[in-house]
PDBQT receptor file of N, H, CA, C and O in Angstrom, charges set to zero:
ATOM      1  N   UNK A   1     -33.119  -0.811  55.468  1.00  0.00    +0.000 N 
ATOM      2  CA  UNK A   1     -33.021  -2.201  55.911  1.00  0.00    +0.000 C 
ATOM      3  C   UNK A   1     -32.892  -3.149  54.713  1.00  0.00    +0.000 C 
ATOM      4  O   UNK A   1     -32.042  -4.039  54.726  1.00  0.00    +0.000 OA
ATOM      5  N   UNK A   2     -34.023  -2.906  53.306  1.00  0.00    +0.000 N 
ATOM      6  H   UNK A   2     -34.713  -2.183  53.295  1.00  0.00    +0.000 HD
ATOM      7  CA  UNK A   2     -33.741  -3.931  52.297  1.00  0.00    +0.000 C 
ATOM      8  C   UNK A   2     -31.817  -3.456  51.867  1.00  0.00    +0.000 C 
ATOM      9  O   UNK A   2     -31.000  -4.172  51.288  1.00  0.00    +0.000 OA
ATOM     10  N   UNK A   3     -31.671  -2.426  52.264  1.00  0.00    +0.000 N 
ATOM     11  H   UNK A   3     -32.334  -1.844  52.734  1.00  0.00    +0.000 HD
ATOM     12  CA  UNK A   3     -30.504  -2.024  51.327  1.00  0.00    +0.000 C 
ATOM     13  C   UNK A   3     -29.325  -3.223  52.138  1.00  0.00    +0.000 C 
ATOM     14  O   UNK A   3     -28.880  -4.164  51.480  1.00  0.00    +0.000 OA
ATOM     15  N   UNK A   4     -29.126  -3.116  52.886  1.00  0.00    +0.000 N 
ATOM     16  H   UNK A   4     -29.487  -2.352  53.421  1.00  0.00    +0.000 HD
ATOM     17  CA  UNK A   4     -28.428  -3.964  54.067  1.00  0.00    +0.000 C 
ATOM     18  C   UNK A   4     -28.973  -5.001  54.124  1.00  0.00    +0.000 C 
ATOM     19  O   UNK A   4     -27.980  -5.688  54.365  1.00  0.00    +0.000 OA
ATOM     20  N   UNK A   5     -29.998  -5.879  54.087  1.00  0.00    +0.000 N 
ATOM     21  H   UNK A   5     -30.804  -5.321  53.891  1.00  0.00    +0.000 HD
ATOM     22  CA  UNK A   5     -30.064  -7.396  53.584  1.00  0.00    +0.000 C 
ATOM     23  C   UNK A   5     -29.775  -7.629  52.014  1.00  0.00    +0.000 C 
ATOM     24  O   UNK A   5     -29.326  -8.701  51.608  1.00  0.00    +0.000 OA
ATOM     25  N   UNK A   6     -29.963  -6.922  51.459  1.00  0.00    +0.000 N 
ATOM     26  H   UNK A   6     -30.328  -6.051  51.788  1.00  0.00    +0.000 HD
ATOM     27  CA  UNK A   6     -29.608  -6.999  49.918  1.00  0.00    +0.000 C 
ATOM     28  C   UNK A   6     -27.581  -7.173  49.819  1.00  0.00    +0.000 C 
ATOM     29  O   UNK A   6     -26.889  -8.081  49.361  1.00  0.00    +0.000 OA
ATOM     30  N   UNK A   7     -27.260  -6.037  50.386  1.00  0.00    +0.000 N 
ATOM     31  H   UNK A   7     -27.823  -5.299  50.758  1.00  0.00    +0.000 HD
ATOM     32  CA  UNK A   7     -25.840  -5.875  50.717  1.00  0.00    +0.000 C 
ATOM     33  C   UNK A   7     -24.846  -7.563  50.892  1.00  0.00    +0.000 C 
ATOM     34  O   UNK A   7     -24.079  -8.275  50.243  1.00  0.00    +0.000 OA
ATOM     35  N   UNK A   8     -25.604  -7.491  52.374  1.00  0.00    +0.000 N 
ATOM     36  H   UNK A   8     -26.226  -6.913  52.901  1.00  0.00    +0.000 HD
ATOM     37  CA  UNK A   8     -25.227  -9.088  52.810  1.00  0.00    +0.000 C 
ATOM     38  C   UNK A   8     -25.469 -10.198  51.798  1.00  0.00    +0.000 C 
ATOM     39  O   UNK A   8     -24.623 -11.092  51.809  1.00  0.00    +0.000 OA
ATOM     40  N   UNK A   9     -26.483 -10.309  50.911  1.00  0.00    +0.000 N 
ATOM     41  H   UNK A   9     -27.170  -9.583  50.902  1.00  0.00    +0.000 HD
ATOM     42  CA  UNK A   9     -26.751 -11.276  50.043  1.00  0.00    +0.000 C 
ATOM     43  C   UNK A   9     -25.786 -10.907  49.038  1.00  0.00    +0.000 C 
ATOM     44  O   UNK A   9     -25.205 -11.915  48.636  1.00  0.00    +0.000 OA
ATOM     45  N   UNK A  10     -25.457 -10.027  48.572  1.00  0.00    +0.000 N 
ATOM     46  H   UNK A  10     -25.928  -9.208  48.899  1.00  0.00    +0.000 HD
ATOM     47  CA  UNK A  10     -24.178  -9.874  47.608  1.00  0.00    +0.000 C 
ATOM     48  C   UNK A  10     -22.858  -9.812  48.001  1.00  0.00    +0.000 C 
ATOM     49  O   UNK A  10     -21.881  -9.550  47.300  1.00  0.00    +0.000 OA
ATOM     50  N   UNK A  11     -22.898 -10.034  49.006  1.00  0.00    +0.000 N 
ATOM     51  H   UNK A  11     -23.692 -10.246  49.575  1.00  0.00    +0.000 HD
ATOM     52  CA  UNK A  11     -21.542 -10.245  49.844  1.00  0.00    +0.000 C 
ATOM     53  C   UNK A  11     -21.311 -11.806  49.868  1.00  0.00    +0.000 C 
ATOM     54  O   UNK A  11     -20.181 -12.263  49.695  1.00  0.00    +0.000 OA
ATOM     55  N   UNK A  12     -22.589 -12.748  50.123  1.00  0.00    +0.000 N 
ATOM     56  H   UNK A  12     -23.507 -12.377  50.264  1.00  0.00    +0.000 HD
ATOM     57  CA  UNK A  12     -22.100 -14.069  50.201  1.00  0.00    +0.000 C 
ATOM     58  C   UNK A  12     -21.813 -14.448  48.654  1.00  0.00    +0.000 C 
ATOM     59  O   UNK A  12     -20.776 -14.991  48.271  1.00  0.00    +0.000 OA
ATOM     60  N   UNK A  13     -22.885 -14.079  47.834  1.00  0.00    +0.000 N 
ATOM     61  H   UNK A  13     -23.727 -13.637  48.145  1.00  0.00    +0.000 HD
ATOM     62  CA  UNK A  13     -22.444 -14.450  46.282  1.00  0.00    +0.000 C 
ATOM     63  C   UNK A  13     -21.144 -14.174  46.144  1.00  0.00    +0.000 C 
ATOM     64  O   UNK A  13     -20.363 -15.090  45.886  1.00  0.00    +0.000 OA
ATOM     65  N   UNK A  14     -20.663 -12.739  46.308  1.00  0.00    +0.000 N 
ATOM     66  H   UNK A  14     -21.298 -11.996  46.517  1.00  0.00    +0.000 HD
ATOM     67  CA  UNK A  14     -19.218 -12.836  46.099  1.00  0.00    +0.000 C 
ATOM     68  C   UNK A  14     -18.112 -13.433  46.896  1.00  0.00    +0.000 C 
ATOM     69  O   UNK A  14     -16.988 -13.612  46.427  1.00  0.00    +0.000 OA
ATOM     70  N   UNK A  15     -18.440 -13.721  48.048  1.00  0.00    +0.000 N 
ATOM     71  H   UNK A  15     -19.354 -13.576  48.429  1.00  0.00    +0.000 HD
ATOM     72  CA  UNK A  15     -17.571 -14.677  48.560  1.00  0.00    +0.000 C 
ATOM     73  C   UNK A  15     -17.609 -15.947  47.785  1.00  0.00    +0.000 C 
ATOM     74  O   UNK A  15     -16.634 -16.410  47.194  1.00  0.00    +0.000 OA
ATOM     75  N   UNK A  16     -18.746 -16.459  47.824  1.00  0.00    +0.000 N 
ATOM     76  H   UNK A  16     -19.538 -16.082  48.304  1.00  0.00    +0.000 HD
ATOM     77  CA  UNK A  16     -18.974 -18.201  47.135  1.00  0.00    +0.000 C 
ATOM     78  C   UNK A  16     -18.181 -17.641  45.480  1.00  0.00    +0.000 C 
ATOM     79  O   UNK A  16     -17.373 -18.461  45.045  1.00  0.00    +0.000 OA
ATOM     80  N   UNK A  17     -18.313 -16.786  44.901  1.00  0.00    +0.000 N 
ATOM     81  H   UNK A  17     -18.969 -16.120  45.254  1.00  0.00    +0.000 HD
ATOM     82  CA  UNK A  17     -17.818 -16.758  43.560  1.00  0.00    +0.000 C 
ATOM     83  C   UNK A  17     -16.095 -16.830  43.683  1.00  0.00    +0.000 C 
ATOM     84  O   UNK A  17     -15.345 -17.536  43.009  1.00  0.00    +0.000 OA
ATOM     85  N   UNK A  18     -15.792 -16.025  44.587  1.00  0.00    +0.000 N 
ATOM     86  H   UNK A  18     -16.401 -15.451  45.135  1.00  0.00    +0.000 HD
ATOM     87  CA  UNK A  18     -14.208 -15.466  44.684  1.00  0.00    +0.000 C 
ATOM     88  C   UNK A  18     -13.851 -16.908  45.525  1.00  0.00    +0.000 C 
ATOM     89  O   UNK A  18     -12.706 -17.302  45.302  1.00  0.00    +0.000 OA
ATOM     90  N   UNK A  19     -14.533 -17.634  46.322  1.00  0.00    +0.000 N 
ATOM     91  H   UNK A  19     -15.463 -17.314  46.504  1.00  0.00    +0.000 HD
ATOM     92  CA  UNK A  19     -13.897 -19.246  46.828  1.00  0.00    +0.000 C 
ATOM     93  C   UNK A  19     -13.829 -20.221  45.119  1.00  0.00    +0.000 C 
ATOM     94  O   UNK A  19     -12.963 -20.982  44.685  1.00  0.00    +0.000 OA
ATOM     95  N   UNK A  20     -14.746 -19.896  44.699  1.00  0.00    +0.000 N 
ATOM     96  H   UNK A  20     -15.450 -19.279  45.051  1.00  0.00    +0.000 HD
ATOM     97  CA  UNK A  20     -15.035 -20.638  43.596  1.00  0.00    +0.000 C 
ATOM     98  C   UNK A  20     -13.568 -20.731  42.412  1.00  0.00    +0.000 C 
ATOM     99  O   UNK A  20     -12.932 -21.705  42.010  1.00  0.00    +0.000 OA
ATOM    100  N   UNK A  21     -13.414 -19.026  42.085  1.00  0.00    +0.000 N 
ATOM    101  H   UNK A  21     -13.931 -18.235  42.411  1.00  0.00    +0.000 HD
ATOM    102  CA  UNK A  21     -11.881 -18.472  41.701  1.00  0.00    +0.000 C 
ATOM    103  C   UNK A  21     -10.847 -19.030  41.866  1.00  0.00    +0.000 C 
ATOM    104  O   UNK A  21     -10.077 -19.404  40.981  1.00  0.00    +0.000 OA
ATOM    105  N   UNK A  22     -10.667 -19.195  43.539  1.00  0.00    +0.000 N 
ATOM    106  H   UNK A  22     -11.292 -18.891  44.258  1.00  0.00    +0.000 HD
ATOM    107  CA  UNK A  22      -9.498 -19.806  44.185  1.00  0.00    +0.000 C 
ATOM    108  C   UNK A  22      -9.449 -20.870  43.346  1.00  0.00    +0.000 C 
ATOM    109  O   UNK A  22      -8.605 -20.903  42.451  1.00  0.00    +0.000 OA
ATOM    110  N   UNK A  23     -10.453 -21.992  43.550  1.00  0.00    +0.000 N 
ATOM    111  H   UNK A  23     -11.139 -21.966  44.277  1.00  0.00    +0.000 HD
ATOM    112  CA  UNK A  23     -10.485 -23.281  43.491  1.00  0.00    +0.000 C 
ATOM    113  C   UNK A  23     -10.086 -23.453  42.339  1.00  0.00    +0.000 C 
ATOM    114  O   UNK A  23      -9.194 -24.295  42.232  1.00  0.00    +0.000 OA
ATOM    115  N   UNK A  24     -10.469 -22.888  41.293  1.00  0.00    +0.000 N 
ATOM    116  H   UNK A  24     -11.193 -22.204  41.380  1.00  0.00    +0.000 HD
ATOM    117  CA  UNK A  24     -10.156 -23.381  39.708  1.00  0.00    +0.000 C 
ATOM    118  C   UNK A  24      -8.977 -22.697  39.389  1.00  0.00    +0.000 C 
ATOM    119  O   UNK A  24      -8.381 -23.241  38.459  1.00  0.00    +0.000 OA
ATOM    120  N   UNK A  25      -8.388 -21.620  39.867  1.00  0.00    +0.000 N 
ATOM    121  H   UNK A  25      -8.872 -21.179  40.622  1.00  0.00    +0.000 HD
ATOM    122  CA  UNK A  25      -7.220 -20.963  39.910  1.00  0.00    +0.000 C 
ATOM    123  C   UNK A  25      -6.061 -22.358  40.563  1.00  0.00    +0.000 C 
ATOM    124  O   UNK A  25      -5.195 -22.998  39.968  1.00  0.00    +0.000 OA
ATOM    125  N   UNK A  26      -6.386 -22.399  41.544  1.00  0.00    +0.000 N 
ATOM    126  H   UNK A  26      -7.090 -21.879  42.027  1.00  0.00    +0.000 HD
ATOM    127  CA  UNK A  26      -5.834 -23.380  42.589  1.00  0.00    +0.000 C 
ATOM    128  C   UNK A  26      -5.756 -25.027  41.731  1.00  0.00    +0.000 C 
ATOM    129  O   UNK A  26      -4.947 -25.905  42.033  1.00  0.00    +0.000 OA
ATOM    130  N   UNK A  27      -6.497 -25.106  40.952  1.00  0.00    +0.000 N 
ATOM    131  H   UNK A  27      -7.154 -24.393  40.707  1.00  0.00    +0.000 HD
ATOM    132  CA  UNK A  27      -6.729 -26.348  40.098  1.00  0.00    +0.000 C 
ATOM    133  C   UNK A  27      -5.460 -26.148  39.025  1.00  0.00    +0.000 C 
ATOM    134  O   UNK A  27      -4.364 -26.673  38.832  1.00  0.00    +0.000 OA
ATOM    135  N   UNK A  28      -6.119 -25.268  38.547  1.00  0.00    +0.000 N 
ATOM    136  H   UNK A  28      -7.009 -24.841  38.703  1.00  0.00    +0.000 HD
ATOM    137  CA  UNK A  28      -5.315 -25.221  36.959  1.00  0.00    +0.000 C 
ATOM    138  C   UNK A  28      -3.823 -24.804  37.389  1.00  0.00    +0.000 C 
ATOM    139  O   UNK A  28      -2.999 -25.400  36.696  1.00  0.00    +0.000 OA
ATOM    140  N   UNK A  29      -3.265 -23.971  38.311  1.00  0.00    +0.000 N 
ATOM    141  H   UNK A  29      -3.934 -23.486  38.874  1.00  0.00    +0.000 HD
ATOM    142  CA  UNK A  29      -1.557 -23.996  38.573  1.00  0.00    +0.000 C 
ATOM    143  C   UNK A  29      -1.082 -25.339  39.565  1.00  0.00    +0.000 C 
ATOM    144  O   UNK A  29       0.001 -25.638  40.069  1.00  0.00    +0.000 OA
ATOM    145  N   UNK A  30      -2.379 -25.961  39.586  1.00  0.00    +0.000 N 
ATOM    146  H   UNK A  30      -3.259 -25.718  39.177  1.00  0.00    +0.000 HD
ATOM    147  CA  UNK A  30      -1.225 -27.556  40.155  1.00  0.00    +0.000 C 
ATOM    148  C   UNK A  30      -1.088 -27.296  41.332  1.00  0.00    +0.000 C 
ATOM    149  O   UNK A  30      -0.297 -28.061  41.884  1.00  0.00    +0.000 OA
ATOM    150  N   UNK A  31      -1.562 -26.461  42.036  1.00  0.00    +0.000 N 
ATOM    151  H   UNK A  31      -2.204 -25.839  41.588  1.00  0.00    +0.000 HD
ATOM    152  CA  UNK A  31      -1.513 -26.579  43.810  1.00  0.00    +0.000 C 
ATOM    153  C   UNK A  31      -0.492 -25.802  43.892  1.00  0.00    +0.000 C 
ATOM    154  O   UNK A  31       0.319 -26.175  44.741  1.00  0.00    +0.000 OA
ATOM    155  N   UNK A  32      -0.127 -24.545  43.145  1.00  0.00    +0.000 N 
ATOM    156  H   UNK A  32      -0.785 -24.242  42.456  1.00  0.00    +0.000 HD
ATOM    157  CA  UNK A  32       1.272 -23.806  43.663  1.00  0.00    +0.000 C 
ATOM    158  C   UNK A  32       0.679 -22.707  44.681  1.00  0.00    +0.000 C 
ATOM    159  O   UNK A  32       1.459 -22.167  45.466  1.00  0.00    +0.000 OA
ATOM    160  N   UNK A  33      -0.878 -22.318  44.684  1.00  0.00    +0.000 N 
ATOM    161  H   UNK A  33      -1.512 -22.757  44.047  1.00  0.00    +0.000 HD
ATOM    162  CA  UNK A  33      -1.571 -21.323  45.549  1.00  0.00    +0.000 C 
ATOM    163  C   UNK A  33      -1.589 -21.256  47.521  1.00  0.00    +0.000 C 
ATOM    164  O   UNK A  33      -2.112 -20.492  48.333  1.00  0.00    +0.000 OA
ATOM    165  N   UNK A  34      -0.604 -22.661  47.644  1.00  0.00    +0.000 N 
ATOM    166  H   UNK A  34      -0.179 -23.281  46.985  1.00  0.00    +0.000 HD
ATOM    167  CA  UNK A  34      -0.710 -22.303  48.840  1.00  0.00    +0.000 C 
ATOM    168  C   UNK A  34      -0.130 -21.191  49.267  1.00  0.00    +0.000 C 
ATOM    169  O   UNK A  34      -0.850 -20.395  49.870  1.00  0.00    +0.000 OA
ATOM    170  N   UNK A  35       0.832 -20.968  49.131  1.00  0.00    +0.000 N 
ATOM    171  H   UNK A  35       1.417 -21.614  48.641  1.00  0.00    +0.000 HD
ATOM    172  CA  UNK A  35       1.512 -19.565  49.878  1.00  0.00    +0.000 C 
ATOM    173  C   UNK A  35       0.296 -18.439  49.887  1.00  0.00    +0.000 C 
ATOM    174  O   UNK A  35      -0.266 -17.953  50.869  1.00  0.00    +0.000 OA
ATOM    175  N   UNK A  36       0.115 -18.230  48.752  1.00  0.00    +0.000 N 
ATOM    176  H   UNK A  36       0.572 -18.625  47.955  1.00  0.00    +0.000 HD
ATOM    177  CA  UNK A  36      -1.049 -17.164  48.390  1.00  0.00    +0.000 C 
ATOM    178  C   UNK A  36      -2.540 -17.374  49.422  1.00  0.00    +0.000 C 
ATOM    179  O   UNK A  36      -3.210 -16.491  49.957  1.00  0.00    +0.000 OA
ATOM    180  N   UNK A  37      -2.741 -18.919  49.449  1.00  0.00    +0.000 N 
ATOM    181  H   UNK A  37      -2.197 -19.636  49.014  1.00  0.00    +0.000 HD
ATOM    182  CA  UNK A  37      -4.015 -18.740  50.136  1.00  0.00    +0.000 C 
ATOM    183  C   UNK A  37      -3.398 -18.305  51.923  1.00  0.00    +0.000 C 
ATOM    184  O   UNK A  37      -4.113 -17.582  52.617  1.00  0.00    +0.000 OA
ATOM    185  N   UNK A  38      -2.174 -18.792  52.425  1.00  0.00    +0.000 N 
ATOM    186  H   UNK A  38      -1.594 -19.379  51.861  1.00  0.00    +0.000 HD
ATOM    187  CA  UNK A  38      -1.978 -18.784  53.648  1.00  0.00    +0.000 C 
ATOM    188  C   UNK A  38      -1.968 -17.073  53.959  1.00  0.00    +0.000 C 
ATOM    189  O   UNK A  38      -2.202 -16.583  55.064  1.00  0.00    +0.000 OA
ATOM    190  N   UNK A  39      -1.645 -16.312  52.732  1.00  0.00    +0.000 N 
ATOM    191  H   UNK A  39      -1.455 -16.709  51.835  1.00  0.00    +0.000 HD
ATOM    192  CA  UNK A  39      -1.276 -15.041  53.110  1.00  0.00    +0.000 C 
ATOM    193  C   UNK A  39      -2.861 -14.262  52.919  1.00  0.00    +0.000 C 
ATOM    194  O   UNK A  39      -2.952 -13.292  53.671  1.00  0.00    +0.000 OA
ATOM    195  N   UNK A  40      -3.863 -14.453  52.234  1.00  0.00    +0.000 N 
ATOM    196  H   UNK A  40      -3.789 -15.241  51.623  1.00  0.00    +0.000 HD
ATOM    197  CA  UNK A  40      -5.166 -14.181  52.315  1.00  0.00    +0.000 C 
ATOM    198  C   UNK A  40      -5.692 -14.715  53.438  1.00  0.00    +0.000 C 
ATOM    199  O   UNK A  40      -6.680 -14.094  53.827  1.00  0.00    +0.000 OA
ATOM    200  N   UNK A  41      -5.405 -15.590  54.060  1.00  0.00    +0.000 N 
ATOM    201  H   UNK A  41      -4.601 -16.095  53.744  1.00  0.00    +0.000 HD
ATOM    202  CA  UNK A  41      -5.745 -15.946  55.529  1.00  0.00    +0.000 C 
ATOM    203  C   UNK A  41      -5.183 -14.800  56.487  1.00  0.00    +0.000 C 
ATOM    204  O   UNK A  41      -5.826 -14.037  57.208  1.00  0.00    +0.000 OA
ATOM    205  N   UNK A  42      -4.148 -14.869  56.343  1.00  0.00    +0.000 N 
ATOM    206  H   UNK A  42      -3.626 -15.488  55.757  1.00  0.00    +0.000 HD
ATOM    207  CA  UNK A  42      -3.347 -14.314  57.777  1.00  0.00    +0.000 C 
ATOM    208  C   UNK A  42      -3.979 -12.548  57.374  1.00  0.00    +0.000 C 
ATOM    209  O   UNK A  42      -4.238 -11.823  58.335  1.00  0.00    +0.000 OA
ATOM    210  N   UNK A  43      -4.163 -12.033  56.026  1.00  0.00    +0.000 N 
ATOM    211  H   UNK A  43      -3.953 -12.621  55.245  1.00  0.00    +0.000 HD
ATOM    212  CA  UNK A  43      -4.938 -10.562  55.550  1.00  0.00    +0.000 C 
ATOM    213  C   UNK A  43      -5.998 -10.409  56.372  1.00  0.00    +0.000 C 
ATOM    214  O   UNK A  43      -6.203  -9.508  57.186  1.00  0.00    +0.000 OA
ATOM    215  N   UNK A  44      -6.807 -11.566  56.045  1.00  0.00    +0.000 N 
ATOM    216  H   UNK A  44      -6.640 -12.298  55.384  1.00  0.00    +0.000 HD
ATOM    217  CA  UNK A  44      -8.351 -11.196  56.664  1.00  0.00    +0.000 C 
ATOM    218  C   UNK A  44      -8.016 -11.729  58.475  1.00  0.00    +0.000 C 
ATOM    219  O   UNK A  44      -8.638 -11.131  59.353  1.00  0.00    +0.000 OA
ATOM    220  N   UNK A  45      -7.326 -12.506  58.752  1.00  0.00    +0.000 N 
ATOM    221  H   UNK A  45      -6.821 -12.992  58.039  1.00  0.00    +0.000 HD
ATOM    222  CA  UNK A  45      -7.288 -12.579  60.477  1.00  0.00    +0.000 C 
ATOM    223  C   UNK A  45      -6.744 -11.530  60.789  1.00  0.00    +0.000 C 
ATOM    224  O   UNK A  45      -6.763 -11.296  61.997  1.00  0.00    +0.000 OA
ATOM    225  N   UNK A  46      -5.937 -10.312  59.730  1.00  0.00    +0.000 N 
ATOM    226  H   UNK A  46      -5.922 -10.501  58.748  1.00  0.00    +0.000 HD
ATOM    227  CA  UNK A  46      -5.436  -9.384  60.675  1.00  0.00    +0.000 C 
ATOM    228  C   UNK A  46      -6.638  -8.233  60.331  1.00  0.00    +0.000 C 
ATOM    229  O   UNK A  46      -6.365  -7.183  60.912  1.00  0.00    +0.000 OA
ATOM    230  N   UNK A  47      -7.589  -8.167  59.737  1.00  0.00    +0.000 N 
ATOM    231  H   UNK A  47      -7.811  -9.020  59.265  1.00  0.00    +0.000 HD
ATOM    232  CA  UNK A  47      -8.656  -7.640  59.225  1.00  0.00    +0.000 C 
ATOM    233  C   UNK A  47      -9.254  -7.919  60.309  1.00  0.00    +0.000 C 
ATOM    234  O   UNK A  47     -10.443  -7.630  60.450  1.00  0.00    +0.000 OA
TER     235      UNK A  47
C-alpha cells in the first residue's frame, strides 16, 4: 500500500515537473509548441 501511495506521489511530481518543461520549453521557442502540445493531448485521450 505505502508502495502505491508513494507511486502516485511521484507520478504527480512528475507530471507538475514535465507541465513545468512544457512551459519553459513553450516560452523559450516563442509559442511554436502548439502542434506538439495538441498531439500530446490527442496521445494521452487515445491512452
Amino acid at each position: 500500500m505505502k508502495i502505491h501511495k508513494l507511486s502516485f506521489i511521484e507520478l504527480g511530481l512528475l507530471l507538475s515537473l514535465v507541465i513545468i518543461l512544457v512551459v519553459i520549453i513553450y516560452k523559450v521557442s516563442g509559442g511554436n509548441l502548439e502542434y506538439l502540445l495538441s498531439d500530446l493531448l490527442g496521445i494521452l485521450t487515445f491512452n
